[in-house]
N, C-alpha and C positions, 0 to 999 in steps of 0.2 A: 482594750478595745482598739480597735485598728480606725486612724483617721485615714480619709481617703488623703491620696499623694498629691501633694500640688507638685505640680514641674517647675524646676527653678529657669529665673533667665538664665540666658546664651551666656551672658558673661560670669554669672557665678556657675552655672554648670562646667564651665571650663578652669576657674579659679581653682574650683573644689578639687576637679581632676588634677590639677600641678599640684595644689597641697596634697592630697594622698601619694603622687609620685615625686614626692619631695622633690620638687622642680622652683620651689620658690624660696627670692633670697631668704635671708633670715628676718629684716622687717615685714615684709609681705606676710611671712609664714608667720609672725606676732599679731596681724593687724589680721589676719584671715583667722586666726584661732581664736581672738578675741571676738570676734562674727558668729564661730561655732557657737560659743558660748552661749555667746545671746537670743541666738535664731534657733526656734524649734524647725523649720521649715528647711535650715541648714542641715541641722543635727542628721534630721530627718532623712536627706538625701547621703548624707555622708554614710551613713549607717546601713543605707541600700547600696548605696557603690561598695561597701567594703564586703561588704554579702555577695555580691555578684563576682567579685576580685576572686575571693575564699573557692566560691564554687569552682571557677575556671583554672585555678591550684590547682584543686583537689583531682578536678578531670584530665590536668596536663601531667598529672603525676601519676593519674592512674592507668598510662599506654601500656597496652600488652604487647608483646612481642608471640609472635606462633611458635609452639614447640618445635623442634630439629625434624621431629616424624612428616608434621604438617607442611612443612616445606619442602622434604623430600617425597611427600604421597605428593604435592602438588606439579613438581617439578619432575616425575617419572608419569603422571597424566598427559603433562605437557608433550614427553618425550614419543607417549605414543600418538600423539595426532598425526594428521597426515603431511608429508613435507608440499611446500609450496611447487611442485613439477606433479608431484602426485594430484593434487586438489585442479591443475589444468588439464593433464590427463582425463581426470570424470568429468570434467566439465566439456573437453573435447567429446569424449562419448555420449552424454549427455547432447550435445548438439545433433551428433551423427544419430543416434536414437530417435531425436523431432524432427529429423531430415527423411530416415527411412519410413516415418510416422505417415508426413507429408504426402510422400511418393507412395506409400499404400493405398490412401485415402484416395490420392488422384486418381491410381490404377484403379481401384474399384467403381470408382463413380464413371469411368471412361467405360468400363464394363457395363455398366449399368444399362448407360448411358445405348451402347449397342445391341444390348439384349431390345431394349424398347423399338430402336430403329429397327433391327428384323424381325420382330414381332408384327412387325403392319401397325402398331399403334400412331407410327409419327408418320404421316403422307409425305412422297415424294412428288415434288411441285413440276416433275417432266416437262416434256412434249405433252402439247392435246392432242396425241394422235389417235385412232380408231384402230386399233387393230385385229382382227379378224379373220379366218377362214370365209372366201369366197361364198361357200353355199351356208353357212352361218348369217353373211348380210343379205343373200334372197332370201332366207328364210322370214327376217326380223321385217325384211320390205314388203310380204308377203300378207305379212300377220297384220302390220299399219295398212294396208291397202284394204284387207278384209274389216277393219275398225272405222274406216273412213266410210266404203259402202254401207256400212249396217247403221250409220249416222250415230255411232258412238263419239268418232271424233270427227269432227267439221272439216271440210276440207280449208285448207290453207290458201289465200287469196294469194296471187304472185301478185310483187309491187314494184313498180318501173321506176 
């Protein structure tokens, strides 16, 4: 049955760590073994640090190194990318490409833009001039004079 772990103090947690890396004189390491002895709480920890020491062994022992092929598929990958002058080049085109992008975009909308103004949709803010054929404006003064007698439109009072 597994007791839960109590954590040691700072100072025997570090004790413990010299005696395991036989870091201490040889009275210390008599007077710290006789501790293990007596303390399940030492024991205890010691028995976890030496587990955790074992595993990290096991894993610094266990490095692989990549087969001869795998360094050579990775380093003939490597050889085909593209060189660093190459990679500015598409990046130069790549600009030149959202430049001529830009410049289409503007050209069309300037297009647009003219197609509307000769269409008559966008008024042109002139002269208020009147312009007209002579016998066009008797005719139209002709027409208001005939509208003024029949009392359709009132006449217009002159104001001083």
């Amino acid at each position: 049955m597994n007791r839960p772990h109590r954590e040691l103090p700072q100072r025997d947690a570090l004790q413990l760590q010299r005696y395991l890396d036989d870091r201490l004189s040889p009275a210390e390491r008599t007077a710290f073994a006789a501790r293990l002895a007596a303390e399940p709480a030492l024991q205890e920890a010691a028995a976890s640090a030496k587990s955790l020491g074992t595993m990290f062994a096991t894993a610094r022992a266990d490095v692989r190194t990549p087969s001869a092929g795998f360094t050579a598929n990775v380093l003939a990958a490597a050889r085909r990318l593209p060189a660093r002058d190459e990679l500015k080049q598409a990046d130069l085109a790549a600009a030149a490409v959202g430049m001529c992008r830009r410049l289409l975009l503007a050209a069309v909308l300037l297009a647009g833009l003219g197609l509307v103004w000769h269409s008559g949709l966008v008024h042109d803010q002139g002269p208020a001039e009147l312009q007209a054929a002579p016998d066009d404006v008797q005719r139209e003064i002709e027409r208001l004079d005939r509208l003024i007698e029949s009392g359709a439109v009132p006449p217009r009072s002159e104001k001083k």
